[in-house]
C-alpha positions in Angstrom: -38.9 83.3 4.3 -38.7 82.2 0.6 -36.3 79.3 1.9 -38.7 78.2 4.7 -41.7 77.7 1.9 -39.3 76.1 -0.3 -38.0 73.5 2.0 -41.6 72.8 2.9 -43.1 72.9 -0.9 -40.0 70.0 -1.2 -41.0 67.9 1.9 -44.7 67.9 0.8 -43.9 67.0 -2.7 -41.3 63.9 -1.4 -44.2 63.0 1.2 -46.6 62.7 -2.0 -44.3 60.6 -3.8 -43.7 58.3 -0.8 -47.1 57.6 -0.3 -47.8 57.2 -3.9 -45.4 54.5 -3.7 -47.1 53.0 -0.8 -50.4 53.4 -2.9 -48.7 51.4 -5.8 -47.2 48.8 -3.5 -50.7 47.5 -2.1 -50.1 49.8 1.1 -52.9 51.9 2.4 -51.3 54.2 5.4 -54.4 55.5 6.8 -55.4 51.6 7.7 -52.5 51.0 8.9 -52.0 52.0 12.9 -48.3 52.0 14.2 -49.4 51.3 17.9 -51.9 50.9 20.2 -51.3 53.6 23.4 -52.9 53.6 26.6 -52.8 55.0 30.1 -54.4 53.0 32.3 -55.4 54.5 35.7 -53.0 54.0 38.5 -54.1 52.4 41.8 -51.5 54.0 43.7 -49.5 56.5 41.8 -46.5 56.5 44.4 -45.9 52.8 43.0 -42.4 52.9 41.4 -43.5 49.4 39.9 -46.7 50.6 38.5 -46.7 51.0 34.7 -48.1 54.3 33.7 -48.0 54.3 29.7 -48.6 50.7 27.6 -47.5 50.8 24.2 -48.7 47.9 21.5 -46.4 48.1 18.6 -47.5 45.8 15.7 -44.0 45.1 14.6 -42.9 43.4 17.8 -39.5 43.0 16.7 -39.0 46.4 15.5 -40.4 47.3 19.2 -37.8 45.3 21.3 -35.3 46.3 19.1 -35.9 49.7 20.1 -36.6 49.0 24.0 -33.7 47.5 24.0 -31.7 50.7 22.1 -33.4 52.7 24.7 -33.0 50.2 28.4 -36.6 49.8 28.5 -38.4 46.9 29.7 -40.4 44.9 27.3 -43.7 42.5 28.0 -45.0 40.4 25.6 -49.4 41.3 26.0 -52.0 39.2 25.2 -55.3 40.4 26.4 -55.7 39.4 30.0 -52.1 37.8 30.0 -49.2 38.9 31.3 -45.7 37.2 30.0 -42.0 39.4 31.1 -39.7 39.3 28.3 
């Protein structure tokens, strides 16, 4: 048990120092959303096509970086626009 609350003691005190240096550097984490998820309601949910989960990462090419680590497809969005990458 000791080992358990040290391990986490250290990952809290390296968490504080990270985002002390994020502090310092002009970053402010808690304004700073990763991605926009939603889930929008399906029309027919036996649509193999239908796209049940959007994702809107605000590093776009981190994001097709990763889809493309992980085979999935990738859409550039622009409200009301639809573009396949």
């Amino acid at each position: 048990m000791l080992l358990i609350l040290a391990v986490w003691f250290h990952q809290r005190v390296r968490q504080k120092k990270i985002i002390e240096s994020l502090t310092a550097s002009g970053i402010d984490i808690e304004n700073r959303p990763r991605a926009e998820i939603r889930t929008p309601i399906l029309e027919d949910e036996k649509d193999s096509r239908a796209i049940p989960l959007e994702i809107s990462i605000c590093d776009e090419q981190w994001a097709f970086e990763c889809a493309a680590h992980y085979n999935w497809s990738t859409e550039r969005y622009t409200k009301g626009v639809k573009g396949e990458e």
